[in-house]
C-alpha positions in Angstrom: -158.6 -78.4 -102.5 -157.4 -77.2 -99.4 -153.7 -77.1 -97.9 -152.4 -79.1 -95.3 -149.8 -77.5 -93.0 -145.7 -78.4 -93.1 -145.1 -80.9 -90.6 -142.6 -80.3 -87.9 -140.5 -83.0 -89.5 -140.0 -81.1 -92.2 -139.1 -77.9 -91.0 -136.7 -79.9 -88.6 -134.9 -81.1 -91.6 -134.4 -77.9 -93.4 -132.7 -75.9 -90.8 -131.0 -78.6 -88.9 -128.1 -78.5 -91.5 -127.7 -74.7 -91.2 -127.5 -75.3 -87.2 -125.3 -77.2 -87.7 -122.8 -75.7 -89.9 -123.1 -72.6 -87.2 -122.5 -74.7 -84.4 -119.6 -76.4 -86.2 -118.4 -72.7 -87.3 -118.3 -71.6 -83.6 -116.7 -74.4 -82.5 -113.9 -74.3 -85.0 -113.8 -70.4 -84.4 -113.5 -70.9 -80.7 -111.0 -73.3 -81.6 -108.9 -71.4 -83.7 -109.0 -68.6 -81.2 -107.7 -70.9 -78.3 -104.7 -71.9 -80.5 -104.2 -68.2 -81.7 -104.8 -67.3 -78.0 -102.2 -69.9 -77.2 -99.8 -69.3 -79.4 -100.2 -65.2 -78.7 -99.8 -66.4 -75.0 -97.0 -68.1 -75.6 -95.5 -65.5 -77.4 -96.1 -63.2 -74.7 -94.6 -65.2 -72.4 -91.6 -65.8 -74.2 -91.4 -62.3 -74.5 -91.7 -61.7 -70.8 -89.5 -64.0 -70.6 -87.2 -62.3 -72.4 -87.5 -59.5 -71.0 -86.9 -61.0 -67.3 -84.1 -62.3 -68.2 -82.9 -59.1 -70.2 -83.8 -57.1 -66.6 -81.5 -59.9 -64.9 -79.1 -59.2 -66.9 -79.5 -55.6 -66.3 -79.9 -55.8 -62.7 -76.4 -57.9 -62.6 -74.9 -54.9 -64.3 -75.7 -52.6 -61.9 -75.1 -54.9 -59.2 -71.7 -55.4 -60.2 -71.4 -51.1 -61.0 -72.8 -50.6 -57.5 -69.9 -53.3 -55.9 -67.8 -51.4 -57.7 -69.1 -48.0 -56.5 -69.1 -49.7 -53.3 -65.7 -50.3 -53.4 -64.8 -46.9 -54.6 -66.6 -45.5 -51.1 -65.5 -47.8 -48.8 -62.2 -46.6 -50.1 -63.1 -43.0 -49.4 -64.3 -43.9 -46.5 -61.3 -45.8 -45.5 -58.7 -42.6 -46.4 -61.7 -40.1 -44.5 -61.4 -42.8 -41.8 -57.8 -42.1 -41.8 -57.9 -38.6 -42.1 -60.3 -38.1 -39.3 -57.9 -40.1 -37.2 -55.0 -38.0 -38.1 -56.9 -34.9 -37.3 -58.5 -36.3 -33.9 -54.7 -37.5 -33.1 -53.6 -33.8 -34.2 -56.6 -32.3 -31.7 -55.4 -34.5 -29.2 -51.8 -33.9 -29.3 -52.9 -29.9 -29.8 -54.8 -30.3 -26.4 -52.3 -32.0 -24.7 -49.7 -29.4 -25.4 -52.4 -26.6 -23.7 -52.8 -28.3 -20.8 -49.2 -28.8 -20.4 -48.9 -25.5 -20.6 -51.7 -24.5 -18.4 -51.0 -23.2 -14.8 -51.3 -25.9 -12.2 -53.8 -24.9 -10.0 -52.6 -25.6 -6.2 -56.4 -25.1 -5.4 -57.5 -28.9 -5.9 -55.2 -29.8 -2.7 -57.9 -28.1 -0.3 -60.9 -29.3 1.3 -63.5 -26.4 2.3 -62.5 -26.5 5.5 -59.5 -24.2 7.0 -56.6 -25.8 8.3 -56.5 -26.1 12.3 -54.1 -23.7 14.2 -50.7 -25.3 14.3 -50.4 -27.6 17.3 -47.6 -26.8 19.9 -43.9 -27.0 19.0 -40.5 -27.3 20.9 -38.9 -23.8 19.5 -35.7 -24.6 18.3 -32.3 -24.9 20.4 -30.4 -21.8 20.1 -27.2 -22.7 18.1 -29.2 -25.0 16.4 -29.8 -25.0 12.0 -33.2 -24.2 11.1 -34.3 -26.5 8.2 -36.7 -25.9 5.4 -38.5 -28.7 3.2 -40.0 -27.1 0.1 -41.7 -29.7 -1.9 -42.9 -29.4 -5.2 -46.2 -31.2 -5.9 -48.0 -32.2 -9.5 -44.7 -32.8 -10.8 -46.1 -34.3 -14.0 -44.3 -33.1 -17.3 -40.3 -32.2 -18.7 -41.1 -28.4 -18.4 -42.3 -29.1 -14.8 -39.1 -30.4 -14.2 -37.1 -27.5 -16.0 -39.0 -24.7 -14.3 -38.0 -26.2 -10.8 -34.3 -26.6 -12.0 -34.4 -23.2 -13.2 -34.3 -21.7 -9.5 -31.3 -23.4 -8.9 -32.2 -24.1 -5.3 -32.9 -27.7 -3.8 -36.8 -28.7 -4.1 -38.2 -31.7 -4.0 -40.1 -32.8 -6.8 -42.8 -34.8 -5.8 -44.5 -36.5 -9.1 -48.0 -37.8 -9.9 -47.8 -41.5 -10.7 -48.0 -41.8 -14.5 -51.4 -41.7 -16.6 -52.5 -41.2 -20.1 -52.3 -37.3 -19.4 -48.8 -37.7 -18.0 -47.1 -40.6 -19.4 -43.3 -40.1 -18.4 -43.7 -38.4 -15.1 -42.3 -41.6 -14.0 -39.1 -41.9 -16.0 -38.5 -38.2 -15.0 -38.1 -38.9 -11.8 -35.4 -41.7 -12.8 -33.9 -38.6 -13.8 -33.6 -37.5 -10.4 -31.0 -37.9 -7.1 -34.0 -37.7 -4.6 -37.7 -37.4 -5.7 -41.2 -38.2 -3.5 -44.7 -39.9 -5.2 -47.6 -37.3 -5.0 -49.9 -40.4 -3.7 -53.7 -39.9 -4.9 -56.2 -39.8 -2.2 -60.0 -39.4 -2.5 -61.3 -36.3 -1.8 -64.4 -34.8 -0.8 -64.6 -33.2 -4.3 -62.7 -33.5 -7.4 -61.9 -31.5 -10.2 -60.2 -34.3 -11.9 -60.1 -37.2 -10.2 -56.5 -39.3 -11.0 -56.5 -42.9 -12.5 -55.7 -45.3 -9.6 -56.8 -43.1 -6.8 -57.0 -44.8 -3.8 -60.7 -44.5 -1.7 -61.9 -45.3 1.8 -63.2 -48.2 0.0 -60.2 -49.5 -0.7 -58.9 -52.6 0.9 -55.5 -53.4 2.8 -54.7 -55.5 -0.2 -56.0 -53.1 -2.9 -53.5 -50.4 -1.1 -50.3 -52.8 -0.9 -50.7 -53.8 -4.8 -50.7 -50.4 -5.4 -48.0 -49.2 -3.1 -46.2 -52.3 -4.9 -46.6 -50.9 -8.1 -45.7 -47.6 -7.6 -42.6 -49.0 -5.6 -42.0 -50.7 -9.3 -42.0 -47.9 -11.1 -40.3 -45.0 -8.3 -37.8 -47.9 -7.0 -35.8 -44.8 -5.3 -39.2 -43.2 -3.9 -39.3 -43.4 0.4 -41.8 -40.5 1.2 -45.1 -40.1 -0.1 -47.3 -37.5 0.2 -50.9 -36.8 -0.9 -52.4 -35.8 -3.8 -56.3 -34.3 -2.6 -57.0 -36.5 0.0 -59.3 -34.6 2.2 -62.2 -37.6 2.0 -59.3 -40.3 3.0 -57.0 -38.9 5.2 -59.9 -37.3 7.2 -61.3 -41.4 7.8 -59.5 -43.5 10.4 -59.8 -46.7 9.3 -58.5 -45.6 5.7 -55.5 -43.9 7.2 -55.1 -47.3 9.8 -54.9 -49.1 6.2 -52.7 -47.2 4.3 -49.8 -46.2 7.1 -50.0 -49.8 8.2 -49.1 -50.7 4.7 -46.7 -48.1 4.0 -44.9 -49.1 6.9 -44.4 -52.8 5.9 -43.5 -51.5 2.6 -40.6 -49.4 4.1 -42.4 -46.3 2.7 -43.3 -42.7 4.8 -46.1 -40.6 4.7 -46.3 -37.1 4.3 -49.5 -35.3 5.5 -50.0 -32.6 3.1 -53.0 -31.7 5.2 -55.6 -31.0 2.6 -58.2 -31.1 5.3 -58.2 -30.2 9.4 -59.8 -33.3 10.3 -56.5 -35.6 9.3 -55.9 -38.7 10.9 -52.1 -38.9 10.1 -50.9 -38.0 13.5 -53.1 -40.7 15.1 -52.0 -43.2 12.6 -48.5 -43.0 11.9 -48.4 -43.0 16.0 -50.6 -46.2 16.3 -47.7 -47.6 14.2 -44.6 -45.8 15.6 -44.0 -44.2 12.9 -42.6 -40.6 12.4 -45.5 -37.8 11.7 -44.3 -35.2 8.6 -46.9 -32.9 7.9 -47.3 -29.7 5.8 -46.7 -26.3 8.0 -47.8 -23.7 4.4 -48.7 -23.8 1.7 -47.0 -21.6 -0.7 -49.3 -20.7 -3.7 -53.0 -21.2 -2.3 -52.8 -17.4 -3.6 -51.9 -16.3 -6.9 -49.5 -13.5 -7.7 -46.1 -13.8 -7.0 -46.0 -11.4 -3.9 -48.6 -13.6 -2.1 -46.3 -16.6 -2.9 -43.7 -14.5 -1.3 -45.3 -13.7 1.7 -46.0 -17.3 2.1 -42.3 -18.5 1.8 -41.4 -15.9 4.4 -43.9 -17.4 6.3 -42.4 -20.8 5.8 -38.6 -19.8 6.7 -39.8 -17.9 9.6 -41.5 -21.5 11.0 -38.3 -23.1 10.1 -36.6 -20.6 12.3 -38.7 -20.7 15.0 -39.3 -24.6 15.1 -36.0 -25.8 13.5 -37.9 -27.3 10.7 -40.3 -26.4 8.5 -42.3 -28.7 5.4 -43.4 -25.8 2.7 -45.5 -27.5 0.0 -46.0 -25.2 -3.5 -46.4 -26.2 -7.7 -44.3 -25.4 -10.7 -46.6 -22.1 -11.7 -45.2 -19.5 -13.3 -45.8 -16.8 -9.9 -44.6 -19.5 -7.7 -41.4 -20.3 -9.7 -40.6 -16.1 -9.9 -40.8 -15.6 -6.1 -38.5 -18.5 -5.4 -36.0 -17.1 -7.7 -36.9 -13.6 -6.0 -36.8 -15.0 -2.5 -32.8 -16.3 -2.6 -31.9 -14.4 -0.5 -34.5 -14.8 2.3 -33.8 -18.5 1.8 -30.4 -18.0 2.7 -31.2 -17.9 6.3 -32.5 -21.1 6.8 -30.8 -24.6 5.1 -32.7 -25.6 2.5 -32.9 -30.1 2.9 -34.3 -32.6 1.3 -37.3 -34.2 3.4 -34.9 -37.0 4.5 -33.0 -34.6 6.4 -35.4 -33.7 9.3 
């Protein structure tokens, strides 16, 4: 008898269960390895979590040590603020006490070109006193104004107007019976140019409110005379400005005759007014013999002339050979510029 072959059916039915069961297993393990995948995950993010909130913490902590370090700097920096100030002040006050001390250099008054020849004079009446002017220019600081006192002969002090260089050169001059304003003019080139200097830019009204201050704070101050000047006094319409000015003001000018090219003779005659200028210079040289020679130069002028404007500096040489020169100085009177 022969066999007949397993139907399909059959086999169908025998492994279907076994399938099954796998498929059933693999589901269930899939399953079970989503909710342990799940529950790992959510562990680990717990953790993380955690852990955030641990480096929060953490980075609150620090924050609040680096405020406080913060703190701690700003308050060194605060007392290195401070002690950088007090040493910058110190530098400062240390700098300020050279330059007091420094010789005033005269050579700042002069322009590059020489001084014209002197123009013609009457020569003075026989019988008559011959009168020397010797003003003192740059007149700035207390020891200025003791070195001049010290030669016990009558100079004029004439004083810069006050900065932050030279803060008191103003009440100094309260100080005095007769004083002059060294006026600052523009120059054809500086070596240190003055706060307030006035330019041939300057306006009629720029010049009378600061004639007006300076009136304020020199309220016995009636002759000016410049400071540099050789740009300004060598411009007409500058010098028209200013003497016009100065003559409503009540004040006078003094040519110190920085430059040969002034226009102060034309202009204080346009207004009527009186023309004092410089006749030497006393310390355009230094040593004290050449400071000599110069103030025999000067009393010889006054002598010759009648009177005689002599314009020098507090410097050590120039101070020394007036004291040397007494007797010299004895043969002409010695005024104050209101006197010729």
């Amino acid at each position: 008898m022969s066999k007949r072959p397993r139907s399909s059916k059959s086999s169908f039915s025998k492994w279907f269960p076994v399938a099954f069961s796998v498929l059933l297993l693999t589901i269930a393990a899939s399953l079970i390895g989503y909710f342990i995948g799940l529950h790992q995950a959510q562990d680990d993010l717990i953790s993380e979590r955690r852990q955030s909130q641990k480096l929060i913490e953490q980075i609150r902590e620090l924050a609040a040590i680096d405020e406080s370090n913060l703190t701690s700097v700003r308050s060194k920096d605060n007392t290195n603020e401070k002690e950088i100030r007090r040493l910058k002040k110190e530098l400062e006050d240390l700098l300020k006490r050279e330059r007091m001390h420094e010789e005033v250099k005269p050579q700042h008054e002069y322009a590059p070109a020489p001084p014209p020849p002197p123009e013609k004079r009457s020569l003075r009446p026989a019988g008559s006193e011959a009168k020397l002017v010797i003003i003192m220019d740059d007149v700035s600081y207390a020891h200025d104004v003791k070195a001049i006192q010290s030669t016990g002969l009558p100079l004029v002090m004439s004083f810069l107007p006050p900065s932050s260089r030279h803060p008191d050169s103003a009440l100094l001059a309260k100080q005095q019976h007769m004083y002059m304003v060294h006026l600052p003019l523009e120059a054809m080139a500086f070596d240190e140019v003055e706060p307030n200097t006035l330019t041939v830019e300057s306006t009629e009204d720029e010049i009378e409110k600061r004639l007006s201050i300076l009136k304020q704070l020199y309220p016995h101050a009636h002759y000016m005379n410049n400071h540099t000047g050789s740009k300004f006094t060598s411009d007409s319409e500058a010098m028209d400005r200013l003497i016009r000015v100065m003559q409503k003001e009540g004040l006078q000018f003094v040519d110190s005759r920085t430059i040969a090219t002034t226009k102060g003779r034309e202009a204080a005659a346009k207004y009527g007014m009186r023309y004092l200028v410089r006749d030497v210079f006393l310390d355009d040289k230094d040593g004290v013999e050449n400071v000599k020679k110069q103030i025999k130069e000067a009393v010889e002028k006054a002598k010759r002339y009648g009177t005689a404007i002599a314009i020098g500096h507090p410097r050590v040489d120039t101070i020394e050979a007036l004291k040397e020169s007494k007797d010299l100085l004895k043969e002409v009177h010695l005024v104050s510029i209101d006197q010729i």
